[in-house]
C-alpha positions in Angstrom: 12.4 61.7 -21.7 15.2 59.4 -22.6 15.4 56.3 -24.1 14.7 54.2 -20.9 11.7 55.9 -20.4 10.4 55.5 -23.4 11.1 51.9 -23.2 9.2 51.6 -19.8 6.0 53.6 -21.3 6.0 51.4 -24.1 5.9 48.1 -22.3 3.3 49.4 -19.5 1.4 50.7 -23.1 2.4 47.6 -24.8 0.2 45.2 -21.6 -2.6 47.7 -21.5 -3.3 46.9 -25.1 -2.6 42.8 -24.3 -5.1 43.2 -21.6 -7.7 45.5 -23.8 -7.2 42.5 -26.4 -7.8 39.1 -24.3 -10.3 40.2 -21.6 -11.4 37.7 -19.0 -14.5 36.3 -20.5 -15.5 34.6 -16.8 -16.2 35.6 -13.3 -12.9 33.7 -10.6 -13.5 30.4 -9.1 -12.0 29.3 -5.8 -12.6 26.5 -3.9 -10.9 24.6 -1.0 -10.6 21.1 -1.1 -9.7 19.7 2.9 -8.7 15.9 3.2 -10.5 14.6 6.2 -8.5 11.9 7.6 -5.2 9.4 7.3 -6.4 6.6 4.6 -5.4 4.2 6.3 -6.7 3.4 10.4 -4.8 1.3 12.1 -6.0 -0.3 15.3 -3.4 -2.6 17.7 -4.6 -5.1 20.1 -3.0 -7.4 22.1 -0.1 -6.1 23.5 0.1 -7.1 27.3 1.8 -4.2 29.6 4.1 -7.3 31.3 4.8 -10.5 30.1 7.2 -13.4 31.7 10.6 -14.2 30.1 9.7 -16.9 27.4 6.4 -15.8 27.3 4.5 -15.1 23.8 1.5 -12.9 22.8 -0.7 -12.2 19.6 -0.8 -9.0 18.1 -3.8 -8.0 16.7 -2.9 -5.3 13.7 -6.0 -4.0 11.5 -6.0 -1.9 8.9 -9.0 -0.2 7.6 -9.0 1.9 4.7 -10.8 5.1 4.4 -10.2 5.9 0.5 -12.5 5.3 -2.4 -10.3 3.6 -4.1 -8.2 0.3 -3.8 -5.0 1.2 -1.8 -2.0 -0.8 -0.8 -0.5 -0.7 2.4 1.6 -2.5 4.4 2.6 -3.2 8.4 5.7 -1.9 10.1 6.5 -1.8 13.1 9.7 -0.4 15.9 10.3 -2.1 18.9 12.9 -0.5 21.3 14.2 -1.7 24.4 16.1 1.3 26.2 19.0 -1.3 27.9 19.5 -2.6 24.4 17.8 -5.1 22.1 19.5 -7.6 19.7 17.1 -9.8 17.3 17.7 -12.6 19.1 15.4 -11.2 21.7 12.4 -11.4 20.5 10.6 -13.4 17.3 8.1 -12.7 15.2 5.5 -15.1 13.5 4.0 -13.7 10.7 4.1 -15.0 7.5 6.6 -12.9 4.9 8.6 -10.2 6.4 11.4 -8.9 7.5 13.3 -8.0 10.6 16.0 -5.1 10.5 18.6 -3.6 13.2 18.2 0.1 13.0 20.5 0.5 16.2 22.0 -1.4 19.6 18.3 -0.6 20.9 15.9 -0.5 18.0 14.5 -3.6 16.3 11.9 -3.0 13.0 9.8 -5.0 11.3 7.9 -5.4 8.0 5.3 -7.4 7.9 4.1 -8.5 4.6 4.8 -8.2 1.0 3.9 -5.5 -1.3 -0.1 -5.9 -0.5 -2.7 -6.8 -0.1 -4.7 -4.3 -2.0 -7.3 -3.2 0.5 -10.6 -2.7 -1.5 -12.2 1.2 -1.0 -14.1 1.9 1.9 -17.3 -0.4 2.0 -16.3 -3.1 -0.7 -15.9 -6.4 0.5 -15.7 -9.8 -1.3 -14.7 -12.6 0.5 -12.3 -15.3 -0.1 -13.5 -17.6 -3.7 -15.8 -14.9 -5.2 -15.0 -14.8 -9.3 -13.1 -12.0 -10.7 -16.2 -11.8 -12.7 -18.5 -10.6 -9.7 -15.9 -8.1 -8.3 -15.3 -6.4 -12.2 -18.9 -6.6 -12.5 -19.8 -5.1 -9.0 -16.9 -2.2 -9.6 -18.0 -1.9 -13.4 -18.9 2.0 -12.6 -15.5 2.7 -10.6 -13.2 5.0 -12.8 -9.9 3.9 -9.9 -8.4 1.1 -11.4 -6.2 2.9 -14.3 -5.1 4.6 -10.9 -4.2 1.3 -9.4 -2.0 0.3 -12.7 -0.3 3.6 -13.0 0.9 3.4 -9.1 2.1 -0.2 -10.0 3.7 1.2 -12.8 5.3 4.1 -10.8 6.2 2.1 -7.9 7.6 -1.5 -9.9 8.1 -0.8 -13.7 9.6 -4.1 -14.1 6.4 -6.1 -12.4 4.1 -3.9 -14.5 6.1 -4.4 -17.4 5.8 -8.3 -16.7 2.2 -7.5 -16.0 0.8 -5.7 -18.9 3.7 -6.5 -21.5 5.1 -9.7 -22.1 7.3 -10.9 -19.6 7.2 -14.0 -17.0 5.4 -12.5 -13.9 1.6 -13.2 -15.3 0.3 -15.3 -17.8 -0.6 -14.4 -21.4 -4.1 -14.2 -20.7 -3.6 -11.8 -18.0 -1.0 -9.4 -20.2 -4.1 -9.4 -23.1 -6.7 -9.4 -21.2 -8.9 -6.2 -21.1 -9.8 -5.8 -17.4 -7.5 -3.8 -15.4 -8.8 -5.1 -12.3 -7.6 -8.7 -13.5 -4.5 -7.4 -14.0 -4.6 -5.0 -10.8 -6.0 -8.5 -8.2 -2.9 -10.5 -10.2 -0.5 -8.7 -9.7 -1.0 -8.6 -5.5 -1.2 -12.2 -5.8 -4.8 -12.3 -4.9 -6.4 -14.6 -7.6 -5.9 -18.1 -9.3 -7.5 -19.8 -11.7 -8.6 -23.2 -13.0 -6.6 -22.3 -16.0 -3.7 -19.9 -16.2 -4.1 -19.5 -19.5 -7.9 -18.8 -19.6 -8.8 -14.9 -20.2 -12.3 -15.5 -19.0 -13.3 -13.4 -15.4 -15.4 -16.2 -14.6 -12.4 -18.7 -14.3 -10.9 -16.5 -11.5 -11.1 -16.1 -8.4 -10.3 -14.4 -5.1 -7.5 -16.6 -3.0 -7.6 -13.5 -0.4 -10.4 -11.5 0.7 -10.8 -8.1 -1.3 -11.8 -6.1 1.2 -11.5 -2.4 3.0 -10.3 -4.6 6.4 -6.9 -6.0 6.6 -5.1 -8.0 9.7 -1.8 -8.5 9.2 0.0 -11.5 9.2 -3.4 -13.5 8.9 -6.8 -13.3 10.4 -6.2 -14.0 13.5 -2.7 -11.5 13.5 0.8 -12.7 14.5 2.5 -14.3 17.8 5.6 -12.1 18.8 7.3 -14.6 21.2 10.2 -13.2 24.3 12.8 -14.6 24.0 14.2 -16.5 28.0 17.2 -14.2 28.0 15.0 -10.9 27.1 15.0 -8.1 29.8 14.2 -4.3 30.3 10.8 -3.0 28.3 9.8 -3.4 24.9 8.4 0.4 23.4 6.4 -1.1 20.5 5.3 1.8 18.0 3.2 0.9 14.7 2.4 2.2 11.8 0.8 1.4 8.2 2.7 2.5 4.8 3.2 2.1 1.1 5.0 -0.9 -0.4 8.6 -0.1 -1.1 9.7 0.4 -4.6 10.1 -3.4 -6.1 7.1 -4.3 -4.2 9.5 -6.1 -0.7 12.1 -4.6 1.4 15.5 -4.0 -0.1 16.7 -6.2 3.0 18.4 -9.2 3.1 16.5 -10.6 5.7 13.4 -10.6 3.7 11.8 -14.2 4.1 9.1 -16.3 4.4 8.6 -17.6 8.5 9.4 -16.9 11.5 11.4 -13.6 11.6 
């Protein structure tokens, strides 16, 4: 038969016996797993269809989270005027942020830092509950490892100041046990009477943990027209992850009006 052949036979011989040798010792398994929805809703209220020159309105941005686990997210947002647009235009009051010219006719804005940490869907603590009550309340929740591994992913340098000695937390915080500490700390959503105090009970919420979010504050954020503006403003929003150090890599990136 030839030497090729023989080869061939021996091989097709050679898997017959690999199968005869490690049988399947189960019946197959499949399953489908279908994600239902975005996890994050955004809703958008407030946006007037005219407005005067030198007129100002309040945008009304919520974010609701639909994951059962703490996510967080951010508020961004285009605004494009078709006759042109410069930044001078139009201003926007809402806390940290940042404005960014993406062409002659497209303005967009980031609005916040790198949180807040919206709780899963259903939690809710409001503004001065302990640290103590939310651990204690989440004690059964297996998602916070997942929280420190994204921070670790996304900002090795914060985590690393985190979790390892560094200058971003406190000692207490870096040795402390509870990765929820650690998790609310590192959004900037806790204080205590003592930063060097390791003790849940001396912490406490300075933001509401919870699966509802306005941004740029409860009430949302005044976008003010500008006298000289003209044309019409195509707003288009949208909710996504922090960038990777936790703030836009933009040098506008500041604290008022923007």
């Amino acid at each position: 038969m030839g030497l090729r052949a023989t080869a061939v036979l021996a091989v097709v011989f050679a898997a017959a016996a690999v199968g005869i040798l490690t049988p399947t010792l189960s019946n197959t398994v499949e399953k489908d797993v279908q994600v239902t929805g975005p996890g994050i809703t955004l809703t958008v209220e407030g946006l007037p269809a005219t407005v005067a020159p030198g007129d100002y309105f309040r945008v009304v941005a919520t974010l609701t989270n639909n994951a059962n686990r703490p996510v967080p997210a951010v508020l961004r947002f285009e605004v494009r005027n078709p006759n042109s647009t410069t930044p001078d235009e139009l201003t926007v009051y809402a806390g940290c942020g940042a404005e960014e010219v993406v062409t002659s006719r497209t303005l967009r804005y980031y609005v916040g830092w790198h949180g807040p940490l919206l709780a899963p869907r259903g939690v809710s603590f409001p503004v001065g509950t302990s640290a103590l009550s939310v651990a204690t309340a989440l004690a059964g929740a297996d998602y916070w490892p997942m929280v420190l591994r994204e921070i670790e992913v996304r900002d090795p340098q914060g985590y690393a100041s985190l979790i390892l000695p560094g200058t971003n937390a406190s000692e207490a915080i870096r040795s402390s046990g509870s990765a929820a500490l650690k998790a609310l700390n590192y959004y900037g959503m806790i204080e205590s009477r003592s930063s060097t105090s390791g003790d849940l009970s001396d912490w406490s919420l300075t933001v509401a943990f919870a699966d509802r979010h306005v941004a740029g504050g409860g009430s949302g954020f005044l976008v003010e027209v500008h006298p000289q503006a003209r044309g019409t403003f195509e707003f288009k929003f949208w909710a996504e992850r922090p960038d990777a150090l936790g703030m836009p890599n933009l040098p506008s990136y500041t604290c008022g009006p923007l």
